[in-house]
N, C-alpha and C positions, 0 to 999 in steps of 0.2 A: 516524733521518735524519742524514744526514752533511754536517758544516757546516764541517770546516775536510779540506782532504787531508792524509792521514796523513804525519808524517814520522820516519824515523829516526835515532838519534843514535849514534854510532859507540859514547857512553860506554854504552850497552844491552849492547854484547858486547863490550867489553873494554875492560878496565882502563886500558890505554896511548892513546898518538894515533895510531896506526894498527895495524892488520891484516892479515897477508898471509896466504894461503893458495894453495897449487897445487890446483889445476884436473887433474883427470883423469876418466877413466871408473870408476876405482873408487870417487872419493869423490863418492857421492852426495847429500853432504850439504851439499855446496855448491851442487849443482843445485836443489834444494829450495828450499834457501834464498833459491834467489835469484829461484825462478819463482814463489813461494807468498807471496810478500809481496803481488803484488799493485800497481795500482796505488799510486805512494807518492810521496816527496821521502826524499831523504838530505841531512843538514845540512852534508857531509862527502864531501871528493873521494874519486871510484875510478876509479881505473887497473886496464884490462883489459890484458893482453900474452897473444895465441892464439896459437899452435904451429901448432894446426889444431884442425878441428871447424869447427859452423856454430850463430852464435849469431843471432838475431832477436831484438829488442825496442823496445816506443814510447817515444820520448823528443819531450816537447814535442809530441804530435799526430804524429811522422814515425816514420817505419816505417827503423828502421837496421839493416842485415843485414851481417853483418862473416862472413868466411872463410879457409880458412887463416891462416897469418902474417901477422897483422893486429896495431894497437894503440888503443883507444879507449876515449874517458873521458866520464864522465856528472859534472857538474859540481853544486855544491848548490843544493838546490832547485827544479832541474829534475825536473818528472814524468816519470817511466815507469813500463815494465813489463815485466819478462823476457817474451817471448815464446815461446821455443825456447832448447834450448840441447843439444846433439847430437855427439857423441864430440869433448865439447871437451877440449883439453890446454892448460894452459897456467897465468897467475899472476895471480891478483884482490888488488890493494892498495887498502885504504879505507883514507886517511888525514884525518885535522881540519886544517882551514883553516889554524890556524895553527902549525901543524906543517911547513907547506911554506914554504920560499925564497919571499921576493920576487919573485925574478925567472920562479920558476915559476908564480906564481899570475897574475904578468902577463900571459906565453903565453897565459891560458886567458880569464881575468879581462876583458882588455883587448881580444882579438879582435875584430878585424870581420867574420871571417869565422863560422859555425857550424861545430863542431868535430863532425867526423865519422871514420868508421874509416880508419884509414891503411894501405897492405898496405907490410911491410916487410922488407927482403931476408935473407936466411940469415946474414950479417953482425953486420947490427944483431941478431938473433936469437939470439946466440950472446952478446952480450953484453949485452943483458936480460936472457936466462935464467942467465948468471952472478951478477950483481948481485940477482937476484929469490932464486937458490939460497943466495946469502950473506946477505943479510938473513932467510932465514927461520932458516935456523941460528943465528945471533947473535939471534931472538926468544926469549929465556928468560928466566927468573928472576934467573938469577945475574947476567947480563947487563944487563938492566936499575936492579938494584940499585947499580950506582956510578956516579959521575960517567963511568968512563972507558969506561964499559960506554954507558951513554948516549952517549956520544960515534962510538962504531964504528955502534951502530943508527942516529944518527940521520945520520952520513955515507954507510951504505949508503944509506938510506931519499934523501937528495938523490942519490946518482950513478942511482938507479932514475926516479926521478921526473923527472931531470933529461934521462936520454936521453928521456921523453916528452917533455919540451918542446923539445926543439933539434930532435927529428923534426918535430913542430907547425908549429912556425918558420919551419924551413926547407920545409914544404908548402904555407906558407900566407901565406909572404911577399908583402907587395901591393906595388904597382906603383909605390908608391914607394918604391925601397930601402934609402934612408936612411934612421935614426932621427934623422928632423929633427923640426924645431920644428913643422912640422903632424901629424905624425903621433901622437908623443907626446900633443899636444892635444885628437886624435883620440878618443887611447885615454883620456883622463883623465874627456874629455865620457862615453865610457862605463860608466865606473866612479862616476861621479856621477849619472848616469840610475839604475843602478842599485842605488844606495843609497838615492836622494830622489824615485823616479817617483810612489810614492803622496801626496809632497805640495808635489814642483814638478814645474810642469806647464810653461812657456815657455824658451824658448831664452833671454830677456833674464832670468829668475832662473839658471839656470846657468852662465851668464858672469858674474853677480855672484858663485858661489862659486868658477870663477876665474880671478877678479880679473882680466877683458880684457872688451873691450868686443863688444854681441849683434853687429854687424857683423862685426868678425874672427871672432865664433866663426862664422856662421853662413856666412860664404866660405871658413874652414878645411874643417869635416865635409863641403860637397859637394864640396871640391880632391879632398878625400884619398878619401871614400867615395861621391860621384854620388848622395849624397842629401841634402836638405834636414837640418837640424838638429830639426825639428820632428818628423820621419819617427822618428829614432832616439828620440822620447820617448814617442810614440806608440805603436810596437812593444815597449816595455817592459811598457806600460799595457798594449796589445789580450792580448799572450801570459799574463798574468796572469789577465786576465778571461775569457779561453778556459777555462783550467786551472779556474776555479775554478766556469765554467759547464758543463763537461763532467765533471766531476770532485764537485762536491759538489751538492746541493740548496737552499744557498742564493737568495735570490730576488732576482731580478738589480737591485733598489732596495738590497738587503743589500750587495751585489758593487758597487755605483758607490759609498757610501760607504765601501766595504772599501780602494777603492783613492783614495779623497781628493776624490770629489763629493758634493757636500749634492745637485744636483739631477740624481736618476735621469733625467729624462727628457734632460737633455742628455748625460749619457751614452750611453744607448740611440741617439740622434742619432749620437753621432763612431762609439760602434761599428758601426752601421750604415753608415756612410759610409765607414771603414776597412777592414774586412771582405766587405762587399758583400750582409750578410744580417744584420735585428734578433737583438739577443740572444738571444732568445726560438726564432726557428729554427734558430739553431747550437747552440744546445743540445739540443733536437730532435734534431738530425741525430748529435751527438757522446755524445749523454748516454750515460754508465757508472758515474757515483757512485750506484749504487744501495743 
């Protein structure tokens, strides 16, 4: 019986903080690898950059199909599942958390929006696949063995990552353009939801970590996002308990204290009332942790 979803850790296949490999049709060992895992979590970001080819797989219950000249990243902790994966070309980076820039992980981290495939022009294409071709050659032994060898990997490793996040950015800029003081706010409320969703639960504990009061925060998140502040702590919670009701066999008393309830039945209530169907028949409908 399967009681927690599998997850994998970069350090399993190799030694460093990150991996790159090219993507083609002869090597099929990447395709394997990536359809044969299975439902899963990865602890640890990946960056896709396609050429072309046609890739399908589920992330978070959604079905994302990327084609041609496309860019798209599966973020940690997020379930999926390779679906398909079909005369692709191109460059797969899994890197560790803290192997990335700041300001990159904010792009991803901090978003309001849901990060999906990007199609991107012959341009940018030319210089991904540059930066993608130069870090896979400076991945070596020798290379890694010095300070100064570390230093070229780990500067390719940002100019790569890096044009992933300025394309993000710039696709997914919201509609307030500025990095004002609500937005920043915005994004920090998100970044503290999810660190602490399994065991704060109110908009007036989250403004206590920070340090503003539940008023401002909670006319900040609907300025900025047209949603309550109680919505975005909610959707932390429901996406969790989705995953872990479709995904493993746990008994959904197990999954309400899993995620910071002593009393299941009030759980079963908010999911019910969020969702719009008891625990019990969305898993029904979703079950795969078999």
């Amino acid at each position: 019986m399967k009681h927690t979803i599998p997850t994998y850790d970069l350090s399993d296949i190799s030694e460093h903080h990150f991996l790159i490999k090219r993507l083609d049709e002869n090597y099929h060992h990447s395709r394997d690898t990536i359809l044969d895992k299975g439902i899963h979590r990865d602890s640890h970001y990946i960056f896709t950059c396609m050429e072309s080819g046609h890739v399908k797989m589920m992330v978070d219950f959604k079905i994302i199909e990327s084609q041609g000249s496309s860019i798209f990243c599966v973020l940690p902790n997020q379930v999926h599942q390779g679906l398909l994966m079909k005369d692709v070309s191109g460059w797969f980076v899994a890197v560790k958390a803290d192997w990335l820039p700041d300001t990159v992980r904010a792009v991803f981290e901090e978003s309001l929006d849901e990060v999906k495939p990007i199609t991107i022009d012959k341009n940018w294409m030319e210089k991904i696949n540059t930066s993608a071709s130069m870090l896979q050659a400076s991945f070596t032994e020798e290379t890694f063995a010095s300070k100064e060898g570390l230093l070229i990997v780990h500067s390719l490793l940002n100019a790569f990552v890096g044009m992933f996040a300025f394309i993000y950015s710039r696709e997914t800029t919201s509609e307030i353009s500025d990095e004002n003081r609500s937005l920043q706010l915005a994004r920090a409320f998100r970044i503290k939801i999810r660190e602490n969703f399994k065991t704060t639960k109110s908009p007036s504990e989250y403004a206590e970590l920070l340090n503003i009061s539940r008023g401002y925060l909670t006319e900040v998140i609907r300025e900025v996002t047209g949603k309550p502040a109680q919505y975005w702590i909610h959707q932390e919670i429901i996406i969790e308990a989705k995953r872990l009701l479709a995904f493993t066999h746990l008994t959904v008393k197990e999954i309400a204290y899993e995620l910071g309830y002593s009393d299941h039945t009030y759980f079963s209530r908010l999911f019910s009332k969020l969702v719009g169907q008891p625990p019990s028949a969305f898993r029904d409908k979703n079950k795969t942790g078999k």
